[in-house]
VOBA-1610 file (N, C-alpha, C; in pm, whole numbers, padded with zeros to 5 digits, always signed):
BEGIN
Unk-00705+00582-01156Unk-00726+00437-01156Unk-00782+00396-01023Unk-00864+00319-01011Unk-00912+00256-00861Unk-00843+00152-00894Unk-00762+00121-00763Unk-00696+00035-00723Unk-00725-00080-00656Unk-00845-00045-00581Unk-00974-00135-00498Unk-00876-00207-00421Unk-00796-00361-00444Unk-00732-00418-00302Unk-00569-00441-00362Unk-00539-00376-00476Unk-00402-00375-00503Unk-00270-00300-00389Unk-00178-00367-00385Unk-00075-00286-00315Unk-00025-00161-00331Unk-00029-00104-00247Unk+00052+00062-00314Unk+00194+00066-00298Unk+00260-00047-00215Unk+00405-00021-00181Unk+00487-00054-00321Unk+00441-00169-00380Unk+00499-00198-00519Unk+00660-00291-00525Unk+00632-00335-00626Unk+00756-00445-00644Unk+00843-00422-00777Unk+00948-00403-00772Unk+00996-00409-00901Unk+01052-00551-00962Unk+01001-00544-01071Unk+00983-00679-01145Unk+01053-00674-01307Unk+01129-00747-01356Unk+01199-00739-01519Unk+01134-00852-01594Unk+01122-00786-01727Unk+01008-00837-01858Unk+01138-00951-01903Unk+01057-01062-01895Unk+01120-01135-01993Unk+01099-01155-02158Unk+00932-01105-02169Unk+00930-01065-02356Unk+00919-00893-02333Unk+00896-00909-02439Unk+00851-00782-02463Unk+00740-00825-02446Unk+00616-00658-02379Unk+00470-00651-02357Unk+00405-00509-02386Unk+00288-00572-02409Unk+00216-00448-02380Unk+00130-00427-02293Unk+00077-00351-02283Unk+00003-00253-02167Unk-00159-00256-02197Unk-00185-00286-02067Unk-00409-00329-02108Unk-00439-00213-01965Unk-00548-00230-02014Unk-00664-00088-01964Unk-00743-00229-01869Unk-00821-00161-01779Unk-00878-00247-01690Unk-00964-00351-01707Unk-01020-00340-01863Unk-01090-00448-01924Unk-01000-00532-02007Unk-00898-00552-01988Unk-00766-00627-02039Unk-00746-00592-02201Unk-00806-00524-02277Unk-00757-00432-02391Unk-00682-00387-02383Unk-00546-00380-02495Unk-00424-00293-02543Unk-00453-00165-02516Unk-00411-00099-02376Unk-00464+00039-02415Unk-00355+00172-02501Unk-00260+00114-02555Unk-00191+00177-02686Unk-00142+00116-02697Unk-00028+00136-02830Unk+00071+00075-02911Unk+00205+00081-02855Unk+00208+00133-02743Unk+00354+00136-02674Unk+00392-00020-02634Unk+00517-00072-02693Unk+00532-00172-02621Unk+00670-00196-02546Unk+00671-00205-02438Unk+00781-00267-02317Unk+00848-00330-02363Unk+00997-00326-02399Unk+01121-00414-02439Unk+01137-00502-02313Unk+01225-00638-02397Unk+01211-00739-02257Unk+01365-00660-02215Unk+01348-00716-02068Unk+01467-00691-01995Unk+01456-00550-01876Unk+01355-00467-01943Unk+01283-00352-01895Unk+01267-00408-01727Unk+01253-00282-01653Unk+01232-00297-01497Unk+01135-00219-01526Unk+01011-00265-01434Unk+00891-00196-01419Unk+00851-00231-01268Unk+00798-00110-01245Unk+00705-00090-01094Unk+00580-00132-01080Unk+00583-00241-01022Unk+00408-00298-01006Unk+00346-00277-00886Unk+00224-00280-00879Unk+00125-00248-00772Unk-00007-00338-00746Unk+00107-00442-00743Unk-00051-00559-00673Unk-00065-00615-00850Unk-00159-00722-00789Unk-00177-00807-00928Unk-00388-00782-00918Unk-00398-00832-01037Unk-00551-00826-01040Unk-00611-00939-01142Unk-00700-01013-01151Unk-00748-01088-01267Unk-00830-01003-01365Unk-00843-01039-01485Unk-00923-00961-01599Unk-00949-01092-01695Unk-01056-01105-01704Unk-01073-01187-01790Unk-00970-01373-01791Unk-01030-01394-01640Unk-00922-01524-01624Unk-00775-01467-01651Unk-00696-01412-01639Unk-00555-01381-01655Unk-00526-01276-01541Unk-00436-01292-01526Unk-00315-01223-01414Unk-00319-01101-01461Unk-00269-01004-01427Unk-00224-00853-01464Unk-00165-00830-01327Unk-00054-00744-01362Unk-00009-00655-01246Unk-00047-00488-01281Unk-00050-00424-01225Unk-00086-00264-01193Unk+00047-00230-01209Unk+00080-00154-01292Unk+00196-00039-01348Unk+00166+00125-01294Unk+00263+00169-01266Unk+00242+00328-01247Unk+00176+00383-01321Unk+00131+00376-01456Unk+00069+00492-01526Unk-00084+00395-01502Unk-00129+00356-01433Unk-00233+00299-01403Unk-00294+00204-01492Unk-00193+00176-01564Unk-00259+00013-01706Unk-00211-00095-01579Unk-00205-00225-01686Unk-00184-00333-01628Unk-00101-00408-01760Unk-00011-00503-01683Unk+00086-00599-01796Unk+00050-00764-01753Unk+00036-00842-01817Unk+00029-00950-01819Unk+00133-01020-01742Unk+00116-01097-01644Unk+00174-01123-01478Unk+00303-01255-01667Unk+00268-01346-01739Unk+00288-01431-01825Unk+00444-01357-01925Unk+00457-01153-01885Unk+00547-01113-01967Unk+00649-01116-01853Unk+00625-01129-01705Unk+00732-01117-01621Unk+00831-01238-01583Unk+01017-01191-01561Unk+01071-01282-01555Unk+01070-01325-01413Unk+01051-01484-01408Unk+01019-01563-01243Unk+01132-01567-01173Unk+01181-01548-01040Unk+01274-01558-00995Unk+01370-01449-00987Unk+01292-01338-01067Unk+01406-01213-01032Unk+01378-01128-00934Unk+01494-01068-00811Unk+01430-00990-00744Unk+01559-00837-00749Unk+01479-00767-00774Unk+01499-00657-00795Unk+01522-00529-00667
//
């Protein structure tokens, strides 16, 4: 994944829906989907198509809209 100006130190962040996972052109890039409540490792945020994404370890991105506000992990 090029990361271009995303963070590498990373934040851990918990899903308030359930989500799924987009490829760098903001497409579903599979059918796996993230239960809410889930802790995930993010790496910087990015826009795609007017919308938020954060950078996940396996190098997709989740919609900044599935994360819960105010939690710190």
């Amino acid at each position: 994944m090029n990361k271009g100006s995303l963070s590498t130190t990373g934040s851990r962040m918990r899903l308030k829906h359930n989500a799924y996972l987009y490829d760098e052109n903001g497409n579903r890039s599979n059918s796996l989907i993230l239960n809410s409540g889930s802790i995930i490792q993010t790496h910087g945020s990015k826009q795609i198509n007017g919308q938020t994404y954060y950078a996940v370890d396996t190098g997709e991105y989740i919609n900044t809209k599935n994360i819960e506000d105010n939690w710190i992990g």
